[in-house]
C-alpha positions in Angstrom: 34.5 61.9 -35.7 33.2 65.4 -35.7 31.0 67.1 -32.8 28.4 67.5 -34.7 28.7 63.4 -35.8 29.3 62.4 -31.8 26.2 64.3 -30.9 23.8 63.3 -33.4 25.3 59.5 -32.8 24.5 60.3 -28.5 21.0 61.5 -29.7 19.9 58.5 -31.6 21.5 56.2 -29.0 19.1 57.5 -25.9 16.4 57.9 -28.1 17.2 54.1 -29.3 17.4 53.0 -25.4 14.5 55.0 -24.8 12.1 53.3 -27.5 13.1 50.2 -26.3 12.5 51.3 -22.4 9.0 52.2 -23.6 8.7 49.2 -26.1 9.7 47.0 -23.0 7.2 48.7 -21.1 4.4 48.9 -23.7 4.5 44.6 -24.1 4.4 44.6 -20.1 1.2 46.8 -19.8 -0.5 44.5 -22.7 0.6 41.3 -21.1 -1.0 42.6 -17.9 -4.0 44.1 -19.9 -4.0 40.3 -21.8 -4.0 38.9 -18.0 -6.8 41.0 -16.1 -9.0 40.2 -19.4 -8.5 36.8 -19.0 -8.9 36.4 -15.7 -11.6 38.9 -15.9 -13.4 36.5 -18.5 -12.8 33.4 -15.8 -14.8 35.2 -13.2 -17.3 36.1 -15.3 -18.0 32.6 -16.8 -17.6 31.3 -12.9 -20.3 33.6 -12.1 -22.9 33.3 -14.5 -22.6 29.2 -14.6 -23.0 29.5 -10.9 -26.2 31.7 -10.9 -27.3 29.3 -13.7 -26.5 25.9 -11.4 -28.6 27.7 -8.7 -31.3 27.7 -10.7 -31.0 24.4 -11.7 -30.7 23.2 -8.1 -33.2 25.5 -7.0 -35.6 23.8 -9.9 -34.3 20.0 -8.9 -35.5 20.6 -5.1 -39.1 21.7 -6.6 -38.8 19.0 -8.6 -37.8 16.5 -5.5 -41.3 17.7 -3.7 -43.8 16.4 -6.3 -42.3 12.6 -7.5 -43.2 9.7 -5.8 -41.4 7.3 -8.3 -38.5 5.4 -7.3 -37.1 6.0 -10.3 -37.5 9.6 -10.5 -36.6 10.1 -7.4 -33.1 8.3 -8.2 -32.8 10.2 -11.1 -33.8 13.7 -8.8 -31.2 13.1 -6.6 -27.8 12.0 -8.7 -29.0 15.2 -10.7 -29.1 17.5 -7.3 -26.0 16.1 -6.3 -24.1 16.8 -9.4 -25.6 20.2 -9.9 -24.4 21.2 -6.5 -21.4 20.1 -6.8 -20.7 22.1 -9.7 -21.9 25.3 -8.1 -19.4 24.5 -5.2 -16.6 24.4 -7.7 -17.9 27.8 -9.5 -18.3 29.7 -6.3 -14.5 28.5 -5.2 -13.2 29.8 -8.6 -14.8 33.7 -7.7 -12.1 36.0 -6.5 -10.6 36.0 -3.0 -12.3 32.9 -2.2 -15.3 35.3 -2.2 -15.4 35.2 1.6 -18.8 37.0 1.5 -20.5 34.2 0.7 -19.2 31.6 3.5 -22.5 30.4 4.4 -24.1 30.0 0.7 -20.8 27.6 0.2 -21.5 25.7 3.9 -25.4 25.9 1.8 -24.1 24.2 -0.9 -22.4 22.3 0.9 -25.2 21.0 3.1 -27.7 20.2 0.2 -25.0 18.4 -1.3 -24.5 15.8 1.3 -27.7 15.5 2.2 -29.0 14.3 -1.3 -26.3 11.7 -1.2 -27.1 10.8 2.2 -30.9 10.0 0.6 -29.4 7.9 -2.4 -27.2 6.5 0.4 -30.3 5.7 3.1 -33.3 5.5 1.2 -32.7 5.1 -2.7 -30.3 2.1 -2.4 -32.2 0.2 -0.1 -35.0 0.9 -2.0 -37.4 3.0 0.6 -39.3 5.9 -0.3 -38.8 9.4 1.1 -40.7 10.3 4.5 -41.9 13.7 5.8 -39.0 14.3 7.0 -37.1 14.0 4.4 -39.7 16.1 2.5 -39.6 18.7 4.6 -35.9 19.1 4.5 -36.1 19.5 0.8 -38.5 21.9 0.9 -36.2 24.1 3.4 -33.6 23.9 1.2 -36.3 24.9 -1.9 -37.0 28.3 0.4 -33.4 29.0 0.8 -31.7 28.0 -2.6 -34.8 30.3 -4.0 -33.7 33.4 -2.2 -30.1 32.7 -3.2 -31.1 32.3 -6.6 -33.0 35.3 -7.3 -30.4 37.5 -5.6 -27.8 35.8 -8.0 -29.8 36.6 -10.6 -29.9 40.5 -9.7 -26.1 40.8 -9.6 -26.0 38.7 -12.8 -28.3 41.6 -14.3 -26.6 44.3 -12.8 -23.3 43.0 -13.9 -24.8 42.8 -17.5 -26.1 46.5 -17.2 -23.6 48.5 -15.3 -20.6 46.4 -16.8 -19.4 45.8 -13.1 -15.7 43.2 -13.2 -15.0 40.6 -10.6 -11.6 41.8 -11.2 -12.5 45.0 -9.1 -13.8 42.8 -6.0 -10.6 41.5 -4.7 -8.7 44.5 -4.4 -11.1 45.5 -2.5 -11.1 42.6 -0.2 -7.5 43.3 0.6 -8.0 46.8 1.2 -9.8 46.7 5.0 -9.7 50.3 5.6 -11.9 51.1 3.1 -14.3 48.2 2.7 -17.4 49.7 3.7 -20.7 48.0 2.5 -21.6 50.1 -0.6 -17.7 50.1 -1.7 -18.1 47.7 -3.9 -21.6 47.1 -6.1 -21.2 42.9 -6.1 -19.2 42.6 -2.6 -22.3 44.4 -1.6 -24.9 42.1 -3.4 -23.0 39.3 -2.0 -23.4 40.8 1.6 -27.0 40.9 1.0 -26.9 37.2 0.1 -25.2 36.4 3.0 -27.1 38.0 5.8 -30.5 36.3 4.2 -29.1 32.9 4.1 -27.6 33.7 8.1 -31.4 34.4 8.9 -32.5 30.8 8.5 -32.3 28.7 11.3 -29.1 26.9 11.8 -29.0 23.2 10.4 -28.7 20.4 12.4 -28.5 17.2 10.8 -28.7 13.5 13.0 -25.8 11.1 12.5 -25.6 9.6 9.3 -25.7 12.8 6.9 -22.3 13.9 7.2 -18.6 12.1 7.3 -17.5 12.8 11.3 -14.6 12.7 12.5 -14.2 9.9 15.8 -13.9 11.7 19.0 -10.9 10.6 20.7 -10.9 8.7 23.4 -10.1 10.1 27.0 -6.1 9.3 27.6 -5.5 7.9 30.9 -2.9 9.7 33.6 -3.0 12.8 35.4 -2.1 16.4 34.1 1.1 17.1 33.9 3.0 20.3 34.4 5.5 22.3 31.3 9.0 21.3 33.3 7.5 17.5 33.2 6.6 17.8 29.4 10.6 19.1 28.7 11.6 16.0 30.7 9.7 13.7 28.9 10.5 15.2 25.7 14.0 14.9 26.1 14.2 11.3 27.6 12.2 10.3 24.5 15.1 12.2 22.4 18.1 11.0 23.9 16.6 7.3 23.6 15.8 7.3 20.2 18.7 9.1 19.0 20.7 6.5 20.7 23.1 8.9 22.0 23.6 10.5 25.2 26.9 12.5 24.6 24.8 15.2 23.1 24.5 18.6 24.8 20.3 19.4 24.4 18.5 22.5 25.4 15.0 22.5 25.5 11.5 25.1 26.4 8.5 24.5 25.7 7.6 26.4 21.9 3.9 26.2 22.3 1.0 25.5 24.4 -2.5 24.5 22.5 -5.3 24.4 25.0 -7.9 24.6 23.1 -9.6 21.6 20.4 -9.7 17.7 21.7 -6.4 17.3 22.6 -4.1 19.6 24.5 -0.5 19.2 24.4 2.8 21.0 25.1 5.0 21.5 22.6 8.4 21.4 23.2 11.5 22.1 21.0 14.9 20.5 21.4 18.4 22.1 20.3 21.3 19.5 20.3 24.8 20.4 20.2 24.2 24.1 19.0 22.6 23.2 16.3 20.0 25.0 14.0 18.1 22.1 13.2 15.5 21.9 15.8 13.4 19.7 17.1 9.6 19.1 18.4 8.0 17.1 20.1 4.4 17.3 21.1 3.4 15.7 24.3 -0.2 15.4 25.6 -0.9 17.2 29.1 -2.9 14.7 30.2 -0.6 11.3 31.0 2.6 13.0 29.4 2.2 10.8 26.2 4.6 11.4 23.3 2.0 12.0 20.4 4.9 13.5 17.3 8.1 14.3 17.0 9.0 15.8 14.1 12.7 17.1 12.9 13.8 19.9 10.7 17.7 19.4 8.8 19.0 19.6 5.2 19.3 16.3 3.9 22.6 14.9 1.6 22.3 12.1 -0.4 20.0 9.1 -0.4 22.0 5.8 -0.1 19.9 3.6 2.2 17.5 1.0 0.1 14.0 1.2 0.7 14.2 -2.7 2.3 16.7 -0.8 5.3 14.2 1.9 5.8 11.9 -0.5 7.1 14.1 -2.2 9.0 14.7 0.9 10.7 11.0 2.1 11.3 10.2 -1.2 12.6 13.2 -1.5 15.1 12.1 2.1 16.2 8.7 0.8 16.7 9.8 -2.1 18.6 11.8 0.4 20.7 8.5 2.0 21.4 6.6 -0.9 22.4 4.8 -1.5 19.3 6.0 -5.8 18.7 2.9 -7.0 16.3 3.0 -3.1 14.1 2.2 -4.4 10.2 3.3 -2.4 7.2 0.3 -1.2 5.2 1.0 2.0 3.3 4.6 3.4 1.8 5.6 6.6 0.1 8.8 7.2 -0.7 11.0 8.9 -2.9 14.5 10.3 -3.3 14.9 11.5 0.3 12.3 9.9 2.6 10.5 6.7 3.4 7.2 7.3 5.3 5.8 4.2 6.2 2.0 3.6 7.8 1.8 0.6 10.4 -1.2 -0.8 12.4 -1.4 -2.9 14.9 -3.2 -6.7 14.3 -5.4 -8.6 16.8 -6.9 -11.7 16.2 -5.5 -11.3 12.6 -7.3 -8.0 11.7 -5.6 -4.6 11.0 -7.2 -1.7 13.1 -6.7 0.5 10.8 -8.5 3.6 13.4 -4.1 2.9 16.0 -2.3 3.6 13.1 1.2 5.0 13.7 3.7 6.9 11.4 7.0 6.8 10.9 9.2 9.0 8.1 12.7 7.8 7.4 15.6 10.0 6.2 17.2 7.8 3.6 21.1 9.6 3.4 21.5 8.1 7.3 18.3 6.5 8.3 17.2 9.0 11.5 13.6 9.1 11.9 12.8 12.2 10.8 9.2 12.1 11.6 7.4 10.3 14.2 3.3 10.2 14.9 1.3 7.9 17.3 -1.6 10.4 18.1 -4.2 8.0 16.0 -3.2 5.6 18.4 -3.3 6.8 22.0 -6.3 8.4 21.2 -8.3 5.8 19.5 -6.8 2.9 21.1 -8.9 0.1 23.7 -9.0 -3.3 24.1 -11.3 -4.8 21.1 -13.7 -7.9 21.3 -13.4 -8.7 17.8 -16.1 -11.0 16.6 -15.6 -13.8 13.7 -17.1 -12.9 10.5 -20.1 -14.8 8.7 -18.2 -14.4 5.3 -15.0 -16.6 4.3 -12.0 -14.8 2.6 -13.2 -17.3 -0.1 -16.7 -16.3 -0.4 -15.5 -12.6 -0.4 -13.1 -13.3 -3.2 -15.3 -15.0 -5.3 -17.6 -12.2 -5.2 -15.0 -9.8 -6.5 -15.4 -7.9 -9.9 -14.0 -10.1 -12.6 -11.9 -7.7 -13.9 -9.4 -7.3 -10.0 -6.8 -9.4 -10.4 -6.5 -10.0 -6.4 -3.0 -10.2 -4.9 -3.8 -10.2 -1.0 -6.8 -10.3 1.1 -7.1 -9.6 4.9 -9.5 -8.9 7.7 -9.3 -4.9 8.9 -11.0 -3.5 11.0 -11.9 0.1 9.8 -13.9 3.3 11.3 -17.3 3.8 10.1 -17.4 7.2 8.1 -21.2 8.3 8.9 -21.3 6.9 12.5 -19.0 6.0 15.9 -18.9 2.1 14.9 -16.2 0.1 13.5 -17.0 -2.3 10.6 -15.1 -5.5 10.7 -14.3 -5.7 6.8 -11.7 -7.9 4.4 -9.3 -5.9 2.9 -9.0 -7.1 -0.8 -5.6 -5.6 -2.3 -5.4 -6.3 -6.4 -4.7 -4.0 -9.8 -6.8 -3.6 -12.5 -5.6 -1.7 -16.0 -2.7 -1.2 -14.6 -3.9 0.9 -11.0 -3.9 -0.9 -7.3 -6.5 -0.7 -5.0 -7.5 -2.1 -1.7 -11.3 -2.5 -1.3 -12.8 -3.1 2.0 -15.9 -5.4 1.8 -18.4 -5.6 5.2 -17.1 -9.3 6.3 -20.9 -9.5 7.8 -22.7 -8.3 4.4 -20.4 -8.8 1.6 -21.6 -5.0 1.3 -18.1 -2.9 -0.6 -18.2 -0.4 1.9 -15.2 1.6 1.1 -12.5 1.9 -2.3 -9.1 3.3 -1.8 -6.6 4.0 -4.8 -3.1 2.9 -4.0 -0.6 5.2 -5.2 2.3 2.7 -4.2 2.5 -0.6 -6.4 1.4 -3.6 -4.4 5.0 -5.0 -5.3 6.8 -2.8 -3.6 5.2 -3.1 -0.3 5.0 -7.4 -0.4 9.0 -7.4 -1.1 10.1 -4.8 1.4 8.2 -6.7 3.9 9.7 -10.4 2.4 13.1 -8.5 2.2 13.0 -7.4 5.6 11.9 -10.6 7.5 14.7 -12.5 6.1 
């Protein structure tokens, strides 16, 4: 080849490589371009249906302030409920989470359960709407109006000044230079914010929202860190069965604060890497989790094993009467739910959890904190309802497989409700539906994600 050939060949080579650099690079800028636009477009579409459900909700709550019919009222409130619920899901979709508008989503939030709190008190029951209830509407008119009309300004400005969402979150991320007029809708958000903070703070009376039940206080006195590490281990070297092992332990953590303090200590055995925790409370030195981090090989013990495992460890524990009432499992772990039974009901509030490893059968995972903190001694009184009378009053369509008494946690108030547990499939799905064993009353529907089947032959299999 001649020079003249070998550079001209060189020439079109780099500029060759260097089209398809700047090809390479061209597609990447339009995919990017194709993905700001597009998420661009979702914000936008976010936005404007939220500033349109405001307006609806804000027109619903008028609305709720002039009807006296029962039926309207019905009507008012499935449609308040449903349009607020759709602006919670809108304002979740806005960049960043859109932390400037934390209290229009706790809003939301409020008028949400609130109007299913009225269909739940009043509509159902068939009563008619006090002042009070009027008069908490009509709050929640004053300040869905101001959030409304502010919406509607950004939604205007947005229209006119051609301001993107996509420009708001890196802004968020960038602290040192988010000053209030940085951006032109993090600012209008702010606005919102600080005029929906003005109103006086909510404070709803039992009934309106779910709660969460206080725990109960734990008996014994407080104990000190070294105490925790000695409890700790004794509570390893028992369950692992094996004393031979060379532990070192400290205490990881310390939470003080919230309902329950605990120590948290972490176990080392034998040099390993795989450590292990176990929480105990400070008060009475009660083991509330252990929990163990390892790389697990190859399942090879059945499902039917698992559970005989779990429920020797519970035995070990102190737990004699534990039942069986929820499973998941899959190719590496089996974490079983068990509650304890008196007077042939399930309390359902001392549940304990245990998660088996299935190449060896450790317990990986171990949790009683339900249970020392909700647990006392019960007076459990006999329902007015038969287990027949409940079953014949079942929908048609549940094929029922097993029905029990439980007795489950209120979600709106501190009581338990003695209920039947009615377990069954229908198309093809299993439930368990808890009916009021005073009222007949379905007071609660849970969808099963493991098939009745499974859990009614593990427990056969394993009391053989």
């Amino acid at each position: 080849m001649k020079k003249w050939q070998a550079i001209a060949l060189a020439v079109l080579i780099i500029a060759g490589i260097s089209f398809g650099v700047y090809r390479w690079e061209s597609v990447q800028e339009i995919t990017e371009t194709n993905l700001t636009i597009k998420l661009e477009n979702q914000y936008q579409r976010s936005f404007h249906q939220l500033a349109y459900g405001m307006d609806n909700i804000n027109a619903q709550l008028a609305q709720m302030l002039v009807t006296t019919s029962h039926r309207q009222t019905l009507l008012g409130l499935a449609n308040l409920w449903r349009e607020t619920y759709g602006a919670i899901g809108d304002l979740s979709a806005l960049p960043a989470a859109m932390n400037e508008l934390e209290n229009t989503d706790k809003l939301l939030n409020d008028v949400a359960e609130y109007s299913y709190y009225l269909i739940r008190q009043n509509i159902l029951s068939g009563k008619l709407l006090d002042e009070k209830d009027f008069s908490q509407l009509e709050d929640f008119y004053q300040r869905s109006k101001v959030v409304k009309q502010e919406l509607s300004d950004i939604e205007a400005a947005i229209l006119n000044e051609n301001l993107r969402f996509s420009d708001v979150e890196p802004f968020l991320l960038n602290e040192e230079n988010a000053t209030a007029d940085s951006n032109r809708i993090v600012s209008a958000f702010r606005s919102i914010e600080s005029q929906v903070n003005a109103f006086p703070e909510l404070n709803f009376a039992e009934g309106v929202r779910k709660i969460e039940p206080e725990p109960r206080p734990i008996a014994g006195e407080m104990i000190t860190q070294m105490q925790a590490i000695e409890i700790a281990e004794e509570f390893y070297t028992r369950y692992q069965k094996n004393n031979e092992k060379n532990i070192e332990s400290r205490v990881e953590f310390v939470s003080e604060g919230g309902k329950l303090p605990v120590y948290g200590v972490r176990i080392y055995h034998d040099d390993s890497n795989e450590p292990i925790f176990v929480e105990v409370s400070q008060k009475g030195g009660h083991i509330l989790q252990m929990y163990h981090y390892r790389d697990l090989g190859t399942a090879t013990l059945s499902e039917a094993d698992s559970l005989r495992v779990a429920e020797e460890f519970l035995q070990e524990q102190g737990f004699p009467t534990m039942k069986l009432v929820d499973a998941q499992n899959d190719d590496m772990f089996n974490d079983l739910t068990y509650v304890p039974v008196q007077e042939g009901a399930y309390i359902y509030s001392d549940m304990v959890k245990v998660q088996i490893a299935l190449d060896n059968g450790e317990v990986m995972n171990y949790d009683q904190t339900s249970y020392i903190t909700h647990h006392y001694e019960r007076t459990i009184a006999a329902p007015r309802l038969s287990a027949d009378e409940v079953r014949r009053g079942m929908n048609p369509n549940f094929s029922v497989s097993d029905i029990r008494l439980a007795l489950i946690p209120d979600e709106y108030s501190v009581r338990e409700i003695l209920t039947y547990e009615v377990r069954g499939s229908v198309v093809e799905e299993d439930f368990a539906i808890f009916v009021d064993g005073q009222t007949g009353e379905e007071v609660r529907i849970v969808r099963l994600t493991e098939p009745q089947e499974y859990l009614v032959n593990a427990q056969e299999d394993n009391s053989k």
